[in-house]
C-alpha positions as a Python dict, from the first residue, in 0.01 Angstrom:
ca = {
    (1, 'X'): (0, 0, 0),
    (2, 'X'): (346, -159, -66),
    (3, 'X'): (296, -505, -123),
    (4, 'X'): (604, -733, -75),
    (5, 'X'): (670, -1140, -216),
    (6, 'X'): (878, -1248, 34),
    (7, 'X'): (1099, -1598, 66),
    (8, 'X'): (903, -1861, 281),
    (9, 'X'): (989, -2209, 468),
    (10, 'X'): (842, -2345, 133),
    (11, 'X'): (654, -2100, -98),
    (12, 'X'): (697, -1729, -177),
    (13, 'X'): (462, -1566, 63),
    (14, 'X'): (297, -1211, 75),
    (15, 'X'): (253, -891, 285),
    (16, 'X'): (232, -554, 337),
    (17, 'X'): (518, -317, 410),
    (18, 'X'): (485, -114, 696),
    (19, 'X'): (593, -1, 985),
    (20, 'X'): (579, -143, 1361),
    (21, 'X'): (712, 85, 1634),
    (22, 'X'): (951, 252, 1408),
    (23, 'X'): (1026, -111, 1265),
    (24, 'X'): (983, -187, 914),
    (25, 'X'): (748, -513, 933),
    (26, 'X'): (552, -712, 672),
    (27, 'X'): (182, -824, 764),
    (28, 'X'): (174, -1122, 578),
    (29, 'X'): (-134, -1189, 366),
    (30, 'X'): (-358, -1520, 288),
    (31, 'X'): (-191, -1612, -85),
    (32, 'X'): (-115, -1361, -356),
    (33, 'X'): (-336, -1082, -357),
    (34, 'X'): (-363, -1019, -711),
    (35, 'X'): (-575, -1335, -691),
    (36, 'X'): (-686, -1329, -349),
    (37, 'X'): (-702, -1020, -238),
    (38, 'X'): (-607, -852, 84),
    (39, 'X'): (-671, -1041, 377),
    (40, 'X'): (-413, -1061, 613),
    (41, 'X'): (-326, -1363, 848),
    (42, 'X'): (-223, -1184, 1113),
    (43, 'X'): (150, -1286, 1134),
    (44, 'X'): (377, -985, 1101),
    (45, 'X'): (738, -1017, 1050),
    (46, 'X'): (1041, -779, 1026),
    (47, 'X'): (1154, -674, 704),
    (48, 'X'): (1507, -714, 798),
    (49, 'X'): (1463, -1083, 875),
    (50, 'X'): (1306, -1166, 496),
    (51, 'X'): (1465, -1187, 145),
    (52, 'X'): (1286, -1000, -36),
    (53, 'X'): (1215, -1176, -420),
    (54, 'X'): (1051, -995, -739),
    (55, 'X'): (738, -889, -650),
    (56, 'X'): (584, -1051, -961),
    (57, 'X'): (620, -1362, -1181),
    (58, 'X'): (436, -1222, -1445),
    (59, 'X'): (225, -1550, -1573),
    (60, 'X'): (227, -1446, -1921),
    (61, 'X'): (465, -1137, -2032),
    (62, 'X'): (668, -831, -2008),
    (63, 'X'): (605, -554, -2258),
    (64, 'X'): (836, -289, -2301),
    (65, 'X'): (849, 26, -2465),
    (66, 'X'): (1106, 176, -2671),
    (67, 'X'): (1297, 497, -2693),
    (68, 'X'): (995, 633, -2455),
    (69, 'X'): (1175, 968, -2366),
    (70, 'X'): (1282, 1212, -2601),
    (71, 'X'): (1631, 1210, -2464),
    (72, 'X'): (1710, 870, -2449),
    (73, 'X'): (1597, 878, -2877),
    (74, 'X'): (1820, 1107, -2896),
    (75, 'X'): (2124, 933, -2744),
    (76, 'X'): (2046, 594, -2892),
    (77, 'X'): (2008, 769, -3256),
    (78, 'X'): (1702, 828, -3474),
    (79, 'X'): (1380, 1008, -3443),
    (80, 'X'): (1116, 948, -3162),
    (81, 'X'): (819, 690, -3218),
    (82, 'X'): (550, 787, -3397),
    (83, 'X'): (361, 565, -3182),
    (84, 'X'): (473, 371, -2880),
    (85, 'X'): (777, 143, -2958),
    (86, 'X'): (642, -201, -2841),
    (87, 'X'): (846, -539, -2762),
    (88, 'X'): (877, -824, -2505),
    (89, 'X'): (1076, -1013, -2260),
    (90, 'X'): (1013, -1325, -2142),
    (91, 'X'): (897, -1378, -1804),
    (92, 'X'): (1200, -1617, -1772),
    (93, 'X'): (1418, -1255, -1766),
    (94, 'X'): (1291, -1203, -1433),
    (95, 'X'): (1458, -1184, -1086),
    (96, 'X'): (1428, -1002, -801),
    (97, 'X'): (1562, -723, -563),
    (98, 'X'): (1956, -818, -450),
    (99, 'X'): (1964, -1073, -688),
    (100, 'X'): (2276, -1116, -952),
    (101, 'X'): (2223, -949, -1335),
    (102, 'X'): (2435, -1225, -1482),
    (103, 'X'): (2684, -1077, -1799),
    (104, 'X'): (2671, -1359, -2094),
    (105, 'X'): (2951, -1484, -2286),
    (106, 'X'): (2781, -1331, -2597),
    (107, 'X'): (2822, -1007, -2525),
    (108, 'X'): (3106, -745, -2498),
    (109, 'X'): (2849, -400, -2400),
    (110, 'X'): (2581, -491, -2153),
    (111, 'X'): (2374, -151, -2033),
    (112, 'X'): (2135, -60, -1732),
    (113, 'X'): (1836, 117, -1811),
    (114, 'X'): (1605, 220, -1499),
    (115, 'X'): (1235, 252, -1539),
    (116, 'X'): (921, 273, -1417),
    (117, 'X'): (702, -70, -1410),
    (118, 'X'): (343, -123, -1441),
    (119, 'X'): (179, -423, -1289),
    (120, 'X'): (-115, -540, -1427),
    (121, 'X'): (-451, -618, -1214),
    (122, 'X'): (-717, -794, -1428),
    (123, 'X'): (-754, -951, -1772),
    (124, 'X'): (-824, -669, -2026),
    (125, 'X'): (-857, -566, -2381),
    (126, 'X'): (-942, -249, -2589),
    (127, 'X'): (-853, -56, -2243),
    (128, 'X'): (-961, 312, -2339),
    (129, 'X'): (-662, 543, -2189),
    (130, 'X'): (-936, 669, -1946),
    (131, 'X'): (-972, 377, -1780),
    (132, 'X'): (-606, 272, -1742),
    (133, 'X'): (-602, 301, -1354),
    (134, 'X'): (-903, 87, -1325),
    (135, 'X'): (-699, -230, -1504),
    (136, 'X'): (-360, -145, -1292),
    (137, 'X'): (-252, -272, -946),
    (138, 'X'): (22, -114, -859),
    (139, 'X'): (384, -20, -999),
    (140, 'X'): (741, -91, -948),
    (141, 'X'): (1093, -27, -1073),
    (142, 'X'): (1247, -285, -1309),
    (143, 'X'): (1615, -246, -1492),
    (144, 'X'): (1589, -346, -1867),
    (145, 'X'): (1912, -455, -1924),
    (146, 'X'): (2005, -476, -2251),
    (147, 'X'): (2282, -613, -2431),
    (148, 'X'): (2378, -344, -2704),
    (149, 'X'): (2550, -473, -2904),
    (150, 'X'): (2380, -766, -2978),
    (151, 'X'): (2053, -526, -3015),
    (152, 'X'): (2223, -344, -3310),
    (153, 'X'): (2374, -683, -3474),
    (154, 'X'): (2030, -865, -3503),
    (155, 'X'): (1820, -615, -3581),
    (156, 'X'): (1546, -662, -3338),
    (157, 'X'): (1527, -729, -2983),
    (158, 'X'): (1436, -1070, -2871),
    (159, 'X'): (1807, -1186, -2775),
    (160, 'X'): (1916, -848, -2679),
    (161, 'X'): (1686, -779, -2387),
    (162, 'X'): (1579, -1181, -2323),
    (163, 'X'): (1918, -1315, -2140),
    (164, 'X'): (1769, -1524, -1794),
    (165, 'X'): (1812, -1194, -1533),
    (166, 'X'): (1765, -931, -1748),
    (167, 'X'): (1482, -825, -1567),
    (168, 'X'): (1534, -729, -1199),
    (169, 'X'): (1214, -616, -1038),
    (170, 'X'): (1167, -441, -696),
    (171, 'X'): (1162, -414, -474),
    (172, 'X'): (792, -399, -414),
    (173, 'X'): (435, -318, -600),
    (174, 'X'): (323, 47, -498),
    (175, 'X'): (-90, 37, -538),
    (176, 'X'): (-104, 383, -419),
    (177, 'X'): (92, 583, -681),
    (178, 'X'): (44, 874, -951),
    (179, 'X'): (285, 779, -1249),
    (180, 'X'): (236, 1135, -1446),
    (181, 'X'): (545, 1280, -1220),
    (182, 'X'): (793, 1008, -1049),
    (183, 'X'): (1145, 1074, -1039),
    (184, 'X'): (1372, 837, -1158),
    (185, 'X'): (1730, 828, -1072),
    (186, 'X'): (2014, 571, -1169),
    (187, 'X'): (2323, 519, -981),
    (188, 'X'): (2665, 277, -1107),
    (189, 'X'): (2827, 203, -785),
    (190, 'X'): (2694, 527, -645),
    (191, 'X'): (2728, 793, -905),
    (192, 'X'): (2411, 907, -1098),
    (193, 'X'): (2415, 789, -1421),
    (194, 'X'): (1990, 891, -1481),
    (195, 'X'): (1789, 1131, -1362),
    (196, 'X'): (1490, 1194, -1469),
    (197, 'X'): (1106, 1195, -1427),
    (198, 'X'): (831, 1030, -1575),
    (199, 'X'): (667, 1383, -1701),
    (200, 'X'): (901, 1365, -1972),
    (201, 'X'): (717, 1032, -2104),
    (202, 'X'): (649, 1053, -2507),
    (203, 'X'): (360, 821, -2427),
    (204, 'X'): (232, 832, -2095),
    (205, 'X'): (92, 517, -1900),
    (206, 'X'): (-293, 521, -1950),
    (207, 'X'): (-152, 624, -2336),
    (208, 'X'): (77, 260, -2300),
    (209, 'X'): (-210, 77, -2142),
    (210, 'X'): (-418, 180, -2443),
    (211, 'X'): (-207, 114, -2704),
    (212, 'X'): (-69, -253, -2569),
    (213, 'X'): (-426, -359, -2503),
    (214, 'X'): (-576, -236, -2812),
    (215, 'X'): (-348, -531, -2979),
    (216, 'X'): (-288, -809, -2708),
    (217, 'X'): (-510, -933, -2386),
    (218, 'X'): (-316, -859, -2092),
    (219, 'X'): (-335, -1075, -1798),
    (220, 'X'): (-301, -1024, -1398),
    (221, 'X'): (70, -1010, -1366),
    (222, 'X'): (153, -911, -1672),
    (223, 'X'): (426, -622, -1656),
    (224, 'X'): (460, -343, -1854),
    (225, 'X'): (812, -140, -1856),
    (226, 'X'): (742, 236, -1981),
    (227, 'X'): (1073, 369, -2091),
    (228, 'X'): (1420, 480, -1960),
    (229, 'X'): (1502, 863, -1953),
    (230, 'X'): (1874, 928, -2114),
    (231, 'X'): (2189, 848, -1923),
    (232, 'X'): (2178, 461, -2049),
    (233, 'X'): (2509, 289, -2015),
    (234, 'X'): (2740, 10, -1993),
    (235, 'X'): (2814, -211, -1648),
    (236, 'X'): (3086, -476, -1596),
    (237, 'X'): (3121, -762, -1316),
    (238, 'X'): (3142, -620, -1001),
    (239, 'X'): (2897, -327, -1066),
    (240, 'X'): (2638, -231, -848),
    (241, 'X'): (2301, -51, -1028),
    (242, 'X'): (2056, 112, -875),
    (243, 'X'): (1743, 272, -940),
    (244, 'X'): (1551, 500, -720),
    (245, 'X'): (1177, 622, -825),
    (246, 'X'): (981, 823, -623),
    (247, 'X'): (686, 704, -373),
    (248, 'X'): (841, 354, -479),
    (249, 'X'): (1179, 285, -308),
    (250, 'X'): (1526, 137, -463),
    (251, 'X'): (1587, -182, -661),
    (252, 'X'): (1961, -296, -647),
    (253, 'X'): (2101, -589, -790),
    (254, 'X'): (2536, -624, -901),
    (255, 'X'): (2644, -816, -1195),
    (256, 'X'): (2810, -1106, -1215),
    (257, 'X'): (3065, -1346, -1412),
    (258, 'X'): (2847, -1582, -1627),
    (259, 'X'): (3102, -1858, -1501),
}
């Protein structure tokens, strides 16, 4: 199932993406359905006619993982992980499909990085990696945009990968997915910039889901980015990214003058 958070006359809303008479549709759902699972209301609108917003506020974090494929190590310097590479954004980071990635006056080298996205399904601790699918409700494609240079000048990550929109999200949450072999291909104003699949993981997701829980109590909502393959780089105002992964769909968002 694709589940979409939509715009409503007051309140996000929720639905499944599907298809109506070779229309794409969304059978809107009672509440969120991480909390109140999926019963539908009966209402179906067009997808065409709705703005579609980030499929998840995560209530409590985003954990990210670091230098993830072996390629990407190699281009940002330094030897792989020893064990996964682990660090946050604030939920505050953010936004949705469409929406602006807003370039800050701090910053002269601001970067896309595509990945996969793991959306967490129930409170859980100590997961063992054999159980990961069991705590997981779905996935979807974030862009952990990340301001280089001030990642190199502080010396860790916080301010780097925190800026408000630094985390588009989109532009749905795939429940039906197999992560071990997605495809994941990013495109600057059309051309490929990444291409590459999730088999090439260091640390694959049930290994992530493991590793973050054994550590920190993750929460429904809670997001976890796995990694971008190689082929990071720099975007300016006016850029459009965007990231394809397979069985998911495309997240696209342009940047935009902080003033």
């Amino acid at each position: 199932m694709r589940v979409a958070r939509f715009a409503g006359p007051d309140d996000p809303r929720f639905g499944l993406v599907g298809e109506e008479d070779g229309t794409p549709t969304i059978a809107v759902l009672k509440g969120d359905p991480l909390y109140a699972g999926f019963e539908l209301t009966g209402e179906k609108v067009a997808l065409a006619d709705v703005r579609l917003l980030a499929p998840v506020i995560p209530r409590s974090k985003v954990v990210c993982i670091g230098k993830n494929y072996a390629g990407h190590a190699a281009e940002m310097g330094g030897p792989l992980p020893s064990e996964p590479l682990v660090f946050l954004k604030p939920n505050t980071s953010v936004i949705g499909p469409g929406e602006p990635v807003v370039y800050p006056r701090q910053t002269q080298n601001l970067h896309f990085e595509g990945e996969l996205a793991v959306v967490i399904g129930r409170i859980c601790r100590d997961v063992p990696a054999a159980d990961a699918a069991k705590v997981i409700f779905g996935y979807t494609i974030a862009n952990d945009v990340t301001a280089r240079d001030l990642q190199a000048a502080d010396g860790q990550w916080a301010r780097a990968k925190g800026f408000d929109t630094f985390c588009p999200l989109g532009p749905w949450i795939e429940t039906n997915l197999e992560p071990g072999d997605l495809r994941i291909r990013t495109t600057l104003n059309g051309e490929v910039k990444q291409d590459g699949t999730t088999a090439d993981l260091v640390f694959d997701v049930p290994t992530l889901v493991a590793h973050v829980s054994s550590f920190m109590t993750l929460l429904p909502g809670d997001v976890l980015l796995t990694g971008t393959p190689e082929g990071v780089g720099p975007m300016q105002v006016g850029d459009s990214v965007g990231i394809t992964i397979s069985g998911i769909g495309t997240l696209v968002n342009q940047v935009v003058s902080h003033d």
